[in-house]
N, CA, C and O atoms as CSV, one atom per row, in Angstrom:
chain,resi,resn,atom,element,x,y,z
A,1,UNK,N,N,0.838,-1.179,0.000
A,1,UNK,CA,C,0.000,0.000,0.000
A,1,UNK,C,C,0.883,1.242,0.000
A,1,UNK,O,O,1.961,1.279,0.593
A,2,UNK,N,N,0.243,2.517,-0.870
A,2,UNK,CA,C,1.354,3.686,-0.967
A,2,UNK,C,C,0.811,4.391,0.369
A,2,UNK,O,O,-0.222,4.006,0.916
A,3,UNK,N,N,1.498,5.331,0.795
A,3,UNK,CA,C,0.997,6.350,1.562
A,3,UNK,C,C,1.538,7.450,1.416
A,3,UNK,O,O,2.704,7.595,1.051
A,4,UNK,N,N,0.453,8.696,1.787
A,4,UNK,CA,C,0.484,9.568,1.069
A,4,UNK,C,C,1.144,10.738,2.149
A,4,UNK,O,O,0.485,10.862,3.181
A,5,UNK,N,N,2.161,11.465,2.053
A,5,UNK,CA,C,2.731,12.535,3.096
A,5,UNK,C,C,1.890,13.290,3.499
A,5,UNK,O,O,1.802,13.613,4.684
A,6,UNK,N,N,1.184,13.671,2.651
A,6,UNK,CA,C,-0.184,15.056,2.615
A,6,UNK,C,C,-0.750,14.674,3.555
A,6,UNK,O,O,-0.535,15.168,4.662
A,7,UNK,N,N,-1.836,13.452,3.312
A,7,UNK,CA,C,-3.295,13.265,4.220
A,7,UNK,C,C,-2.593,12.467,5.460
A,7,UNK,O,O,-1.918,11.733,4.737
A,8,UNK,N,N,-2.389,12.229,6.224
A,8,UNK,CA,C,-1.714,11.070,7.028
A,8,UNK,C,C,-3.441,10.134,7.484
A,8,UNK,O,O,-4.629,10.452,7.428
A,9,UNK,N,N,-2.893,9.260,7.790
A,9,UNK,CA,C,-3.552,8.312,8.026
A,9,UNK,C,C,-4.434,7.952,8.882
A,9,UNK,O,O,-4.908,6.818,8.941
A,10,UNK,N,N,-4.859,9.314,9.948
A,10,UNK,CA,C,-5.548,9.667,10.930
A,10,UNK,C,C,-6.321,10.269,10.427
A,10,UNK,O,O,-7.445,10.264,10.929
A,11,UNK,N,N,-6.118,10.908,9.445
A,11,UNK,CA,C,-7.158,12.113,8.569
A,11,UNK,C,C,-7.446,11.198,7.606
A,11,UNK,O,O,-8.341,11.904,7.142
A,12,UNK,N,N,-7.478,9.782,6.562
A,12,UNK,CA,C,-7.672,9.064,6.059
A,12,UNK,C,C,-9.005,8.416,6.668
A,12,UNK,O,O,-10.003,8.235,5.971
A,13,UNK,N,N,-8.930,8.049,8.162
A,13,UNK,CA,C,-9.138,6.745,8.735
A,13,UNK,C,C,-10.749,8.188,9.204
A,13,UNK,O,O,-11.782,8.153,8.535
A,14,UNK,N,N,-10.633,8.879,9.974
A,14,UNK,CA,C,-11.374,9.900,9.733
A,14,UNK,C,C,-12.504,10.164,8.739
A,14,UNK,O,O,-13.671,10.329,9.095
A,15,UNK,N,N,-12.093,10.191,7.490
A,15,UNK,CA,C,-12.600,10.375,6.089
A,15,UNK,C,C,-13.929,9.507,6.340
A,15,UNK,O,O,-15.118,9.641,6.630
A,16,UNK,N,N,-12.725,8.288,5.969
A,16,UNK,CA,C,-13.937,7.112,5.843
A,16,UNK,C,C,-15.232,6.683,6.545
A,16,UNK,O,O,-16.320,6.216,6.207
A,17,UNK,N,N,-14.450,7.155,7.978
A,17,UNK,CA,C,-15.758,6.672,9.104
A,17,UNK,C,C,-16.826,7.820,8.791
A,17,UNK,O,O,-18.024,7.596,8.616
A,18,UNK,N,N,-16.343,8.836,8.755
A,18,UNK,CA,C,-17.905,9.939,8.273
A,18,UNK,C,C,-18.676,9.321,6.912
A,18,UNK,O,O,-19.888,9.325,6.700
A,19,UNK,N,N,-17.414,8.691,5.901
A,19,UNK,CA,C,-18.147,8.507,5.129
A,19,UNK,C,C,-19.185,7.461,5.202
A,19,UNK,O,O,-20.005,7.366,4.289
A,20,UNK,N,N,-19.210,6.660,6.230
A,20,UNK,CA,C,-19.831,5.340,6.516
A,20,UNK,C,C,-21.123,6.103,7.056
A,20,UNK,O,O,-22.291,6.106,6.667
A,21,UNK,N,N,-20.643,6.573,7.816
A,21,UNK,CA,C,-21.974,7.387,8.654
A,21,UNK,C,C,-22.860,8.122,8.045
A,21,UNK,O,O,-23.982,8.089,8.549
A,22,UNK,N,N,-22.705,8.836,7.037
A,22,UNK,CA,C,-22.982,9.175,5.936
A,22,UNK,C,C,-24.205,8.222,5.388
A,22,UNK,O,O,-25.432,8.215,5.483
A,23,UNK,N,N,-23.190,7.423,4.761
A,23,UNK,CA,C,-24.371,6.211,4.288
A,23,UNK,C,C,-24.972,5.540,4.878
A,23,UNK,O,O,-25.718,4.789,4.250
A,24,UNK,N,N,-24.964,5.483,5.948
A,24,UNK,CA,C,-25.821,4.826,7.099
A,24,UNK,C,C,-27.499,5.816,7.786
A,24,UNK,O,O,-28.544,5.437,8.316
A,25,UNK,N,N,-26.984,7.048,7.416
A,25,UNK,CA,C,-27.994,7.752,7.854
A,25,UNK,C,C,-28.520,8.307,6.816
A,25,UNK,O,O,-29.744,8.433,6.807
A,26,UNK,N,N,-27.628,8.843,5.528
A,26,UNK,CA,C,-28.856,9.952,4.358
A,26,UNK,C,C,-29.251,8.457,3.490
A,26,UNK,O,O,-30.294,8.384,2.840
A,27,UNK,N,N,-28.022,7.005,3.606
A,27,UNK,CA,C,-29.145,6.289,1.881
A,27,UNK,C,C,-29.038,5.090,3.342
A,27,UNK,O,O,-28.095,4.303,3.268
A,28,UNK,N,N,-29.805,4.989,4.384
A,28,UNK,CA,C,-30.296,3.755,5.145
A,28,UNK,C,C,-29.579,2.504,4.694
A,28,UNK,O,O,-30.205,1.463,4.492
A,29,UNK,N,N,-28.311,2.593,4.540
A,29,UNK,CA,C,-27.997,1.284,4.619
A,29,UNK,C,C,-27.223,0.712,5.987
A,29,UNK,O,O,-26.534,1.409,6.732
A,30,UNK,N,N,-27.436,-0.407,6.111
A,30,UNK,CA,C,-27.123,-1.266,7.077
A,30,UNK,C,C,-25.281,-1.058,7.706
A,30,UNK,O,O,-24.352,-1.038,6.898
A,31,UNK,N,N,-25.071,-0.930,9.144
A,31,UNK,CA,C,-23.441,-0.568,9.288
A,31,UNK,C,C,-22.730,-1.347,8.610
A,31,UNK,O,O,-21.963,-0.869,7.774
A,32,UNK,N,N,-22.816,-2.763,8.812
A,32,UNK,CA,C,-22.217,-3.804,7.770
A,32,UNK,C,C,-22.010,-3.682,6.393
A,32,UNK,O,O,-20.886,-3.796,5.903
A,33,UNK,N,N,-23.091,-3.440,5.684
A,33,UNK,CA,C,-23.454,-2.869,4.122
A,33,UNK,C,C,-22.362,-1.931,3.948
A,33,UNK,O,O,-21.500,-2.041,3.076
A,34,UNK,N,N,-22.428,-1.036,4.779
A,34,UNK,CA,C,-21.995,0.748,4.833
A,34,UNK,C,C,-20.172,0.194,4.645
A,34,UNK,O,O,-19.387,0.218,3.697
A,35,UNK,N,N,-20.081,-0.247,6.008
A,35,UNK,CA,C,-18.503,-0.944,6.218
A,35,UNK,C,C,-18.253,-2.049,4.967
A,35,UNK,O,O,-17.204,-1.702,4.425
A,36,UNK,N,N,-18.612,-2.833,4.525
A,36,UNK,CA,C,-17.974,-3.705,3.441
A,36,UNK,C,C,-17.729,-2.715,2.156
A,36,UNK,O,O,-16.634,-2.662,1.597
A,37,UNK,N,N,-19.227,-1.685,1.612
A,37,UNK,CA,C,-18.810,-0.882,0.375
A,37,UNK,C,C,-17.648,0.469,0.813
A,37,UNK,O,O,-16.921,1.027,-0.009
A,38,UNK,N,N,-17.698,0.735,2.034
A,38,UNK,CA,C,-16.070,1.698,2.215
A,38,UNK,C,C,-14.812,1.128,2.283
A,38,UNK,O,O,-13.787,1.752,2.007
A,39,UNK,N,N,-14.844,-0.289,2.718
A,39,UNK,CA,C,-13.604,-1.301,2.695
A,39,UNK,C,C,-13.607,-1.362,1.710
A,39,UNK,O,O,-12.665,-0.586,1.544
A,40,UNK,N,N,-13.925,-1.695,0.554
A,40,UNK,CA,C,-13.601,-2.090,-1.146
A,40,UNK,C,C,-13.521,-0.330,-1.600
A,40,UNK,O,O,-12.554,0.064,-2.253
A,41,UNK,N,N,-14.386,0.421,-1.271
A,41,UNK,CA,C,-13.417,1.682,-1.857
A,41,UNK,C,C,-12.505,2.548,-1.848
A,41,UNK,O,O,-12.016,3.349,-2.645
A,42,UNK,N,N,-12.301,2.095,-0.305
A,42,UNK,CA,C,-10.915,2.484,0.115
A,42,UNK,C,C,-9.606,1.360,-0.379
A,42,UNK,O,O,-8.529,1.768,-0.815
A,43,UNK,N,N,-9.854,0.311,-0.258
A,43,UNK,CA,C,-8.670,-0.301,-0.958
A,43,UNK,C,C,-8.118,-0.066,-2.312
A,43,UNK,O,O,-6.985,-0.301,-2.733
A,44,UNK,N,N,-9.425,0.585,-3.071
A,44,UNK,CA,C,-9.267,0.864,-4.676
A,44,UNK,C,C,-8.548,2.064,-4.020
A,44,UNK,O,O,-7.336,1.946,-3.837
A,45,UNK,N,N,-9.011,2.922,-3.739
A,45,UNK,CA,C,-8.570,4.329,-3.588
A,45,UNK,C,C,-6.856,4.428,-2.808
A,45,UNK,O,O,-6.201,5.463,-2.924
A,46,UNK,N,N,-6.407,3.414,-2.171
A,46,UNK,CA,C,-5.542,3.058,-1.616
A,46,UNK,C,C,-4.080,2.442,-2.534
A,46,UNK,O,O,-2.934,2.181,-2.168
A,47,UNK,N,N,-4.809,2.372,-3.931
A,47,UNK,CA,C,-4.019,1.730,-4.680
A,47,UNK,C,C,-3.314,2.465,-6.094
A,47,UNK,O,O,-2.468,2.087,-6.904
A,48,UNK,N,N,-4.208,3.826,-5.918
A,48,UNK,CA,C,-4.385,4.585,-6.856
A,48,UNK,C,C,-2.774,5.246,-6.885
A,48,UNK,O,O,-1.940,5.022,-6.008
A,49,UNK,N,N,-2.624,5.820,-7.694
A,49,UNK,CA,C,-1.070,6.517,-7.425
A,49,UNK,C,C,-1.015,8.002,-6.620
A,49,UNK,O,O,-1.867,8.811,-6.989
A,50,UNK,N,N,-0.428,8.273,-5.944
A,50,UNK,CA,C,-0.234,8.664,-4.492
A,50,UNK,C,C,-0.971,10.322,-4.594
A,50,UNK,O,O,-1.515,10.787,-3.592
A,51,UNK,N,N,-0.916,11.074,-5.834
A,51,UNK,CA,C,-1.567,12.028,-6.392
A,51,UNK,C,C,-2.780,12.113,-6.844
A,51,UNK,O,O,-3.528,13.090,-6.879
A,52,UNK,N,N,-2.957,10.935,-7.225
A,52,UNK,CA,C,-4.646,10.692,-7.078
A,52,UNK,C,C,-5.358,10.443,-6.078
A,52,UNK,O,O,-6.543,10.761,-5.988
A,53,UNK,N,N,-4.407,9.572,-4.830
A,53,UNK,CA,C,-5.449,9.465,-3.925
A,53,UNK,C,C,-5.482,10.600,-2.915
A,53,UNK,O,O,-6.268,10.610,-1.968
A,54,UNK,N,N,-4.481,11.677,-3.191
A,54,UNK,CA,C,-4.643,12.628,-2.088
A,54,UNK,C,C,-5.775,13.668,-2.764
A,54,UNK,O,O,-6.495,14.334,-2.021
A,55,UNK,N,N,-5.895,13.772,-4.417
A,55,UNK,CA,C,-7.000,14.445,-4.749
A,55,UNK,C,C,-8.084,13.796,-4.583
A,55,UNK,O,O,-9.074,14.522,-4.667
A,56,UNK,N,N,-8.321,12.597,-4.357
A,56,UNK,CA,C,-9.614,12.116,-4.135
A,56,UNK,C,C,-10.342,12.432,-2.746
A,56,UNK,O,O,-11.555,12.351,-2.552
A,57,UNK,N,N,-9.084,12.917,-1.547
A,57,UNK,CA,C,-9.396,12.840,-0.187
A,57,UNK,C,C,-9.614,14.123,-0.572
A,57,UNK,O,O,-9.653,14.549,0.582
A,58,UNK,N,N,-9.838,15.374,-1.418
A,58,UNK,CA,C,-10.322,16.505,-1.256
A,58,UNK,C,C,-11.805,16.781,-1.462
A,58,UNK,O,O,-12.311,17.891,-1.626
A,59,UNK,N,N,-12.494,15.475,-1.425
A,59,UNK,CA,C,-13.805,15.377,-1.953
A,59,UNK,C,C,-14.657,15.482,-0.592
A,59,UNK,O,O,-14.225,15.257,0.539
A,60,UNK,N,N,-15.800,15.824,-0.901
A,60,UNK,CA,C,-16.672,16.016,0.692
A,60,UNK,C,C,-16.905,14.478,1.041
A,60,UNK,O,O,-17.256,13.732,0.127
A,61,UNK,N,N,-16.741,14.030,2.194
A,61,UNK,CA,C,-17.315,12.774,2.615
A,61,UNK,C,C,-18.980,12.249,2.162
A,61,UNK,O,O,-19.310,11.134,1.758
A,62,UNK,N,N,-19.864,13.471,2.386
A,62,UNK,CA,C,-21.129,13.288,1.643
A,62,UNK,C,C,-21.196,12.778,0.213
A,62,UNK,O,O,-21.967,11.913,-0.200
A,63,UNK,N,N,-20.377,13.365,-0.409
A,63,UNK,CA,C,-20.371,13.185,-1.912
A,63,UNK,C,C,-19.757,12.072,-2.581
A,63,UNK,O,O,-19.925,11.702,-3.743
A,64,UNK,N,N,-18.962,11.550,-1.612
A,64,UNK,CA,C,-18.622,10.309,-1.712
A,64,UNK,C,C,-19.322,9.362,-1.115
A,64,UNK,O,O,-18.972,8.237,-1.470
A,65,UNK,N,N,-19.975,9.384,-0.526
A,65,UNK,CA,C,-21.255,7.906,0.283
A,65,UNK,C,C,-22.788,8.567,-0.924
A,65,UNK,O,O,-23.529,7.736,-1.449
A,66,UNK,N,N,-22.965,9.886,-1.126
A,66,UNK,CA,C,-23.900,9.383,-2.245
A,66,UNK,C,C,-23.554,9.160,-3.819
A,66,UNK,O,O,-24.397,9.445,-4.669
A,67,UNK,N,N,-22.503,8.731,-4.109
A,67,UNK,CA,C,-21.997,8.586,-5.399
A,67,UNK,C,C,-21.547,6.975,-4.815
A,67,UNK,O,O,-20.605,6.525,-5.467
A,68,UNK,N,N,-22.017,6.100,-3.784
A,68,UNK,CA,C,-21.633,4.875,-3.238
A,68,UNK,C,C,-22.285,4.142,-3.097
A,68,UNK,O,O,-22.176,2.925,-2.949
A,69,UNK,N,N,-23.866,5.477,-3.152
A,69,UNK,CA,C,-25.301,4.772,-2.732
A,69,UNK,C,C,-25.987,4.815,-4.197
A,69,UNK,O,O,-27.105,4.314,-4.321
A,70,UNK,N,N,-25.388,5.360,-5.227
A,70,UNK,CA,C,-25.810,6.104,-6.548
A,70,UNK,C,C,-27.320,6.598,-6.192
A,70,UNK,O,O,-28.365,6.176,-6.688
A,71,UNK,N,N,-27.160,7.591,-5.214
A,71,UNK,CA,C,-28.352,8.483,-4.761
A,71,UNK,C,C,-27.756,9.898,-4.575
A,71,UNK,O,O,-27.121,10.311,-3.604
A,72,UNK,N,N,-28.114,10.595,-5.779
A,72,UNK,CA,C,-27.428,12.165,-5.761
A,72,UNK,C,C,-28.529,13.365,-4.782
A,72,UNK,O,O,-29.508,13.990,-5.188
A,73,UNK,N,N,-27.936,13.351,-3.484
A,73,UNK,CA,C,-28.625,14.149,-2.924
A,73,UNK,C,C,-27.830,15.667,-2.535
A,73,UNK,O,O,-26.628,15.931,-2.544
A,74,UNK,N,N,-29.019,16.528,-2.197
A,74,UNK,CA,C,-28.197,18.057,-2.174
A,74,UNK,C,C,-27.992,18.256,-0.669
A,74,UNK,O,O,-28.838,18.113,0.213
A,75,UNK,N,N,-26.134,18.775,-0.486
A,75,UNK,CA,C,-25.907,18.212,0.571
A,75,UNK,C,C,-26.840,19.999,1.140
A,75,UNK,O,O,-26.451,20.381,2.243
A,76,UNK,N,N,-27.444,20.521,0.754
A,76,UNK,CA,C,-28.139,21.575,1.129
A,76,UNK,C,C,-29.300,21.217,2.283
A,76,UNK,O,O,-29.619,21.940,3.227
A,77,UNK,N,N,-29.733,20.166,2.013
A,77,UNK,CA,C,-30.995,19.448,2.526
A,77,UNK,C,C,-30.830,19.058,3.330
A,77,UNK,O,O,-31.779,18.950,4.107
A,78,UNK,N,N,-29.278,18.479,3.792
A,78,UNK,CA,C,-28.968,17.647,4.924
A,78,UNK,C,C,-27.846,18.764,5.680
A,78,UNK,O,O,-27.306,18.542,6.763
A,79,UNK,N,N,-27.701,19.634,5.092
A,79,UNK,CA,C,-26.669,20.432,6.031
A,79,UNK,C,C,-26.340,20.310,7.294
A,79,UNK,O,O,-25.243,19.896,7.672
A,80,UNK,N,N,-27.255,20.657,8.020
A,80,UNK,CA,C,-27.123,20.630,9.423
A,80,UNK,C,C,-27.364,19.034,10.040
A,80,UNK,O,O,-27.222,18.919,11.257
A,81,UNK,N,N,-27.629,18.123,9.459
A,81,UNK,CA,C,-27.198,17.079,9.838
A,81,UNK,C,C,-25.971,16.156,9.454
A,81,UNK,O,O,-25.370,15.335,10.147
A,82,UNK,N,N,-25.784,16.532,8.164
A,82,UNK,CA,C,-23.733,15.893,7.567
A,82,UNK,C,C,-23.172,16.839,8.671
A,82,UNK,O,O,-22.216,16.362,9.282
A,83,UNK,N,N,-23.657,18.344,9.127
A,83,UNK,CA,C,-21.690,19.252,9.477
A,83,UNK,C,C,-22.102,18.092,11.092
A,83,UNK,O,O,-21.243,17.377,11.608
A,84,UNK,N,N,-23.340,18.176,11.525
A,84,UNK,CA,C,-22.817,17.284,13.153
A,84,UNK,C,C,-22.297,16.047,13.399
A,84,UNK,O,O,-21.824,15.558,14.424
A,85,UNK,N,N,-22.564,15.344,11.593
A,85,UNK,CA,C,-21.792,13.806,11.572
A,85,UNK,C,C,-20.010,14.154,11.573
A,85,UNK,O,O,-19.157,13.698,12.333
A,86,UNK,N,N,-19.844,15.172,10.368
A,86,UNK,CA,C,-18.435,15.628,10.105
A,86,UNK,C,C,-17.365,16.465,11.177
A,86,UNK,O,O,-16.134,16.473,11.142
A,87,UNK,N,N,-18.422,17.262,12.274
A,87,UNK,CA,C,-17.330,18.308,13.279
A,87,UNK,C,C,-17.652,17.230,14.391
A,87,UNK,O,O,-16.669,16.867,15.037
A,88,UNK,N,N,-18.884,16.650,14.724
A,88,UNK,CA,C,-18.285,15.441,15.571
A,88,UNK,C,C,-17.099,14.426,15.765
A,88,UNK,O,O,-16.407,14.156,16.747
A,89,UNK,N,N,-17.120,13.884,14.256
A,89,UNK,CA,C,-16.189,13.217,14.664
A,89,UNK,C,C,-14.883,13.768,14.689
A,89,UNK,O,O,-13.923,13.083,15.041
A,90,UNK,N,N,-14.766,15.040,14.315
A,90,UNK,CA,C,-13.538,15.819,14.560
A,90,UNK,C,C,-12.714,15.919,15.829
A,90,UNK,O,O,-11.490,16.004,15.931
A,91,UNK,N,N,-13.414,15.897,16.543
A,91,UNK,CA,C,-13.044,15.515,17.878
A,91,UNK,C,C,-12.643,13.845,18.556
A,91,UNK,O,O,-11.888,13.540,19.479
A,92,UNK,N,N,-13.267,13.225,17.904
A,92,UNK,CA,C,-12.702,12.010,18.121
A,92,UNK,C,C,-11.615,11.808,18.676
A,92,UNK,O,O,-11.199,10.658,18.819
């Protein structure tokens, strides 16, 4: 696996879990469901060459769990419920 200097791997590991949460709460899928389709897209994304995957981590976590759920929703609608999934776990 490459790793990338930019994002470190705390801010990676971060990413993903919002992104799970994400899909668990705006497209109802199951934690399991949620966790197996972010494990297979993070390994793709993990494999990518080291400039691609740090531009890919510039993407909103929302926009990546509904392009996962192929359900294009406006993250306008959910605002105030993605920023308390996303500054929550900021604190983590």
């Amino acid at each position: 696996m490459k790793s990338s200097t930019v994002i470190p791997k705390d801010e990676q590991d971060r990413f993903w879990h919002v992104v799970r949460q994400c899909i668990r709460k705006f497209h109802a899928q199951s934690a399991t469901s949620a966790l197996m389709s972010v494990t297979r897209l993070r390994k793709k994304v993990n494999g990518m060459p080291v400039d691609q995957m740090e531009l890919f981590y510039h993407a909103e976590p929302f926009d990546v769990a509904c392009n996962m759920a192929n359900s294009a929703l406006d993250v306008k609608d959910h605002l105030e419920a993605y920023l308390m999934i996303r500054d929550a776990d900021a604190h983590r």
